[in-house]
C-alpha positions in Angstrom: 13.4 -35.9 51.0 11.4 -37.2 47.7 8.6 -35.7 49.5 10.2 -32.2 49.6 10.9 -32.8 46.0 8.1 -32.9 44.7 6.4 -30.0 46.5 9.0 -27.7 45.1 8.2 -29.4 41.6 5.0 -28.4 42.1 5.7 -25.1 43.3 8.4 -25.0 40.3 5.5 -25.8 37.8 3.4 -23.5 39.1 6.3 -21.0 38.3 6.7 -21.7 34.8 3.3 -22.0 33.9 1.9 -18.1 35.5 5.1 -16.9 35.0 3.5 -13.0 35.5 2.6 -14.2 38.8 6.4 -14.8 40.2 7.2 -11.2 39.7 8.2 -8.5 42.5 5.5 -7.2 43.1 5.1 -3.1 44.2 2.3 -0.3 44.0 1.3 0.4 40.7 1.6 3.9 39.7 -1.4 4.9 38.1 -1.9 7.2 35.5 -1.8 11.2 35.5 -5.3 12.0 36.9 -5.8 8.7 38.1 -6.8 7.8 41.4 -5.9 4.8 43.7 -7.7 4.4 46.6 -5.6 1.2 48.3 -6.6 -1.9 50.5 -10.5 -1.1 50.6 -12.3 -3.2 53.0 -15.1 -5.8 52.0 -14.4 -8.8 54.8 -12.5 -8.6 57.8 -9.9 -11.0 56.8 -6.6 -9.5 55.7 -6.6 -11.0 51.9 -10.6 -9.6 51.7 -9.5 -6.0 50.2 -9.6 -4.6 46.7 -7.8 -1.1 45.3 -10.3 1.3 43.4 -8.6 2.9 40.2 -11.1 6.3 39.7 -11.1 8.3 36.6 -10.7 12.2 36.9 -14.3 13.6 37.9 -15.9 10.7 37.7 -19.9 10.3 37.2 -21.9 7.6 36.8 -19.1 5.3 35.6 -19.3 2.1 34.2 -16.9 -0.5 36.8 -15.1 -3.3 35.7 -14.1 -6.0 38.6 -10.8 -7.6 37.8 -10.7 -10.9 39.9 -6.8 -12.0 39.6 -4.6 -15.4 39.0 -2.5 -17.9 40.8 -3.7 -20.8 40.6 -5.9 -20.0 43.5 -3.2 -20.6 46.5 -1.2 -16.9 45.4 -1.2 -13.8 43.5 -1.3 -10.3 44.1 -4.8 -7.3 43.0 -1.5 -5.3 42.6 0.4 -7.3 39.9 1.3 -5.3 37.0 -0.3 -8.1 34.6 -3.3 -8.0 36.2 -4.2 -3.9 36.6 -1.6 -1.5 34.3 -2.7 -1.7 30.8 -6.3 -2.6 32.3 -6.1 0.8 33.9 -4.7 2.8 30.7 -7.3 1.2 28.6 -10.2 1.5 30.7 -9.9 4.0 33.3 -7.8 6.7 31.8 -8.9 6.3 27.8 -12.7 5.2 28.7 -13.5 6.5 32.0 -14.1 3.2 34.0 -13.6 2.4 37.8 -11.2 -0.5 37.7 -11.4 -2.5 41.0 -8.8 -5.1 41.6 -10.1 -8.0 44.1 -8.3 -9.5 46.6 -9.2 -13.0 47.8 -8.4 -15.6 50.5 -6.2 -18.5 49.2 -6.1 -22.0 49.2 -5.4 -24.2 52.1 -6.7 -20.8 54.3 -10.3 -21.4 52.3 -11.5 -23.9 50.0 -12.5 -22.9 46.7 -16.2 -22.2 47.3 -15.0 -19.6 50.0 -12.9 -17.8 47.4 -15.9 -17.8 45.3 -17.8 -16.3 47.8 -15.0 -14.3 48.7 -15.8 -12.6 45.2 -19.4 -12.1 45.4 -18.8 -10.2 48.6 -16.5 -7.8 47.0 -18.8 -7.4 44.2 -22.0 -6.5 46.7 -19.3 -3.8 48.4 -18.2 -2.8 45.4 -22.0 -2.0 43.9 -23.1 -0.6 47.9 -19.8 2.2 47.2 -19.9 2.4 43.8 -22.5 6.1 44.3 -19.7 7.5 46.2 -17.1 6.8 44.0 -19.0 8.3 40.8 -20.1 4.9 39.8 -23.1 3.0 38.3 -24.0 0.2 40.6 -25.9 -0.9 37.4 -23.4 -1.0 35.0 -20.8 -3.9 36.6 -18.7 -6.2 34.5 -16.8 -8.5 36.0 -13.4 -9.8 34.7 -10.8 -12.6 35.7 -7.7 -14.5 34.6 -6.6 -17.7 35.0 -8.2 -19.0 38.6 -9.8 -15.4 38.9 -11.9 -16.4 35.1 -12.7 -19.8 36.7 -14.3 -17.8 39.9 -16.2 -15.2 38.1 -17.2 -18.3 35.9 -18.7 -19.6 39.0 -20.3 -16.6 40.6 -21.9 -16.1 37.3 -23.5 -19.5 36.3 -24.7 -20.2 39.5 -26.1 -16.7 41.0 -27.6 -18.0 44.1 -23.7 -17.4 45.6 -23.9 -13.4 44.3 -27.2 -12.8 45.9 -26.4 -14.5 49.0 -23.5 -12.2 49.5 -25.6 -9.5 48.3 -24.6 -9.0 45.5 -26.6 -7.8 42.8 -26.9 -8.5 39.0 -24.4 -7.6 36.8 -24.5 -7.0 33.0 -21.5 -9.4 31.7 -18.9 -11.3 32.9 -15.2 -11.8 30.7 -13.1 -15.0 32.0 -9.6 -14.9 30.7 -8.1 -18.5 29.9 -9.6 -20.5 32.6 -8.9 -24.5 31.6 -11.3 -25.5 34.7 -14.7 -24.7 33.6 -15.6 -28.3 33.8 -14.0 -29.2 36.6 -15.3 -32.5 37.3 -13.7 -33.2 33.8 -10.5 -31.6 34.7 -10.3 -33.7 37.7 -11.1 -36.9 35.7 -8.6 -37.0 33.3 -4.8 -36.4 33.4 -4.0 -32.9 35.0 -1.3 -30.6 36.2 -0.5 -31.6 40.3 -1.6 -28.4 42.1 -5.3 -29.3 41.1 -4.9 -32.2 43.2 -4.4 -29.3 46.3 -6.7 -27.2 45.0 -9.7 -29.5 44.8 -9.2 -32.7 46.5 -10.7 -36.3 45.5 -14.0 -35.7 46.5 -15.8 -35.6 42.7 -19.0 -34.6 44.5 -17.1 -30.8 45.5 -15.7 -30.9 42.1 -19.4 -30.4 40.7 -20.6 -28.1 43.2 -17.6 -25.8 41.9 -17.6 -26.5 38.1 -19.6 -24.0 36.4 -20.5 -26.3 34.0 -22.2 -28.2 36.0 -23.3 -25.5 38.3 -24.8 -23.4 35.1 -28.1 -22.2 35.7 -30.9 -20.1 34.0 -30.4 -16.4 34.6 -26.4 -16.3 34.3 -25.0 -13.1 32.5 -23.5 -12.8 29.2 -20.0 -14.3 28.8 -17.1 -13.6 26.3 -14.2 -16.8 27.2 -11.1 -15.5 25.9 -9.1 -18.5 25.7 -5.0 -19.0 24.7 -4.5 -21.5 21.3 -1.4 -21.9 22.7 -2.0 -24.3 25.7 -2.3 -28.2 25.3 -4.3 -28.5 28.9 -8.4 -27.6 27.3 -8.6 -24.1 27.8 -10.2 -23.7 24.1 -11.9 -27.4 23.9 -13.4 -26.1 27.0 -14.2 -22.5 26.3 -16.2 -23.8 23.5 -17.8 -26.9 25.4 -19.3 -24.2 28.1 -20.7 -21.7 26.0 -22.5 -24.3 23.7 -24.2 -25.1 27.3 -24.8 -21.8 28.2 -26.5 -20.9 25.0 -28.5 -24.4 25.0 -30.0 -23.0 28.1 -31.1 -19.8 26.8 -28.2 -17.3 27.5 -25.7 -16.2 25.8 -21.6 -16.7 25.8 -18.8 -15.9 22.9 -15.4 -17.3 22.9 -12.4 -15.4 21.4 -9.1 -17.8 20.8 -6.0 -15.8 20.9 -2.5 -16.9 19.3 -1.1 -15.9 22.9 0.1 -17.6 26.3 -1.3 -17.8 29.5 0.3 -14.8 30.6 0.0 -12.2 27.5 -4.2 -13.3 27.9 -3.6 -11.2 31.2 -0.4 -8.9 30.7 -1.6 -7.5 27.1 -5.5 -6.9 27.8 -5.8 -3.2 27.2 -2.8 -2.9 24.6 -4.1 -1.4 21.4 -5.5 -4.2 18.9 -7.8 -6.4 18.1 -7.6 -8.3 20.9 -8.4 -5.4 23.2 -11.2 -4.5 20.8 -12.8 -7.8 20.8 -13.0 -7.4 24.6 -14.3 -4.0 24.3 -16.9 -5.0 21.9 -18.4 -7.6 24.0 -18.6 -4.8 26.7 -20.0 -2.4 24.7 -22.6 -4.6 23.9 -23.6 -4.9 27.3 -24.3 -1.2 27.6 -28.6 -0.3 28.0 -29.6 2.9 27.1 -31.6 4.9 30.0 -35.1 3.1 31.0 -34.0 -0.1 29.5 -32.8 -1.6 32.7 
């Protein structure tokens, strides 16, 4: 019996703290002159799908990769958090293709696998992107909570994009992650579902820590990170893109007086929050023949 009490005050936690991510969730209904195209294949599993969000006569559009939440054992590509201001913002009032990744969850994968799980939807993703009326060469790639720790990881270490074949992107924007140095997180006093999620073997904790995974050649990176936490997310925000840049690229951080969820739920909403996040994306933007 304690035992069964403190799984479901675990589960319980896990509640409170992604609160978006205990929500009903249904289809999103997208946009006048937006089209969905659902469940899109890149793996043969049944969590390895993503939906495609297509502007009205699209051509040559830019794609942003939305990698979702939940603290890498749940969460749903369809949540309204994770896709419906993203797809006002960007795919109606910008022309993007928004596509929303789906991923295998922990105890089905390890955390490695989901990583990989990413990189392979990106390398679909940029292999379709032609007959959607996309730019395979103008990706960015976006996550929240355990989906900004994954695109963390596919991007400082890109020997796991190109071995799903994927190819380069231009930027990558990782919405409140508080395990960019994992090893660390692990270390010191944490929240219980880590434990789950990454075991007691600190030698896997580094070989999923972008940190300590960072290599040369990793996009740009904007860290959005939530003043409102007490677990890191800022102290380490900061911590990983002084490393970055001491190796030559480059990374921003943007602290927002929000919580956990609003990081996700309120990215696209008009003001200055949204516009720091498009600025950074702009920025990212190379004129014809530069690339």
């Amino acid at each position: 019996m304690t035992h069964l009490l403190r799984i479901c005050a675990a589960w319980l936690g896990m509640l409170a703290f992604f609160p978006a991510m205990a929500q009903q969730v249904g289809a999103p209904v997208a946009p006048t002159g937006v089209q969905r195209l659902a469940d899109v294949p890149y793996g043969p599993d049944a969590r390895q799908h993503m939906d495609v969000y297509l502007p009205p006569n699209a051509r040559n559009a830019p794609v942003l990769v939305m990698v979702h939440g939940g603290a890498w054992m749940f969460g749903n590509k369809a949540a309204a958090s994770v896709v419906d201001m993203k797809i006002e913002h960007w795919v109606r009032d910008q022309g993007f293709i928004l596509v929303s990744v789906g991923y295998r969850f922990v105890p089905q994968v390890d955390v490695m696998q989901q990583a990989q799980d990413v990189a392979r939807a990106v390398a679909t993703a940029q292999a379709s992107a032609p007959s959607w009326g996309g730019d395979a060469g103008r990706f960015v790639l976006m996550g929240h909570s355990a989906g900004a720790h994954l695109v963390a990881l596919v991007s400082a270490s890109p020997d796991i994009a190109r071995q799903q074949g994927a190819r380069p992107w231009l930027g990558t924007v990782a919405l409140d992650s508080a395990a960019l140095d994992t090893a660390a997180l692990m270390r010191r006093r944490h929240m219980p579902f880590y434990d789950r999620v990454f075991g007691n073997d600190p030698a896997y904790w580094r070989t999923v820590s972008p940190t300590d995974t960072l290599a040369l050649g990793a996009p740009p990176m904007l860290l959005v990170c939530s003043t409102q936490r007490r677990d890191g997310s800022c102290t380490q925000a900061n911590q990983f893109a002084t490393r970055v840049t001491a190796i030559g690229g480059r990374a921003e951080v943007v602290p927002e007086d929000l919580s956990h969820a609003q990081i996700d739920g309120e990215l696209g909403l008009p003001g200055a929050y949204t516009a720091s996040v498009d600025v950074f994306i702009r920025s990212l933007r190379k004129a014809p023949g530069e690339r």
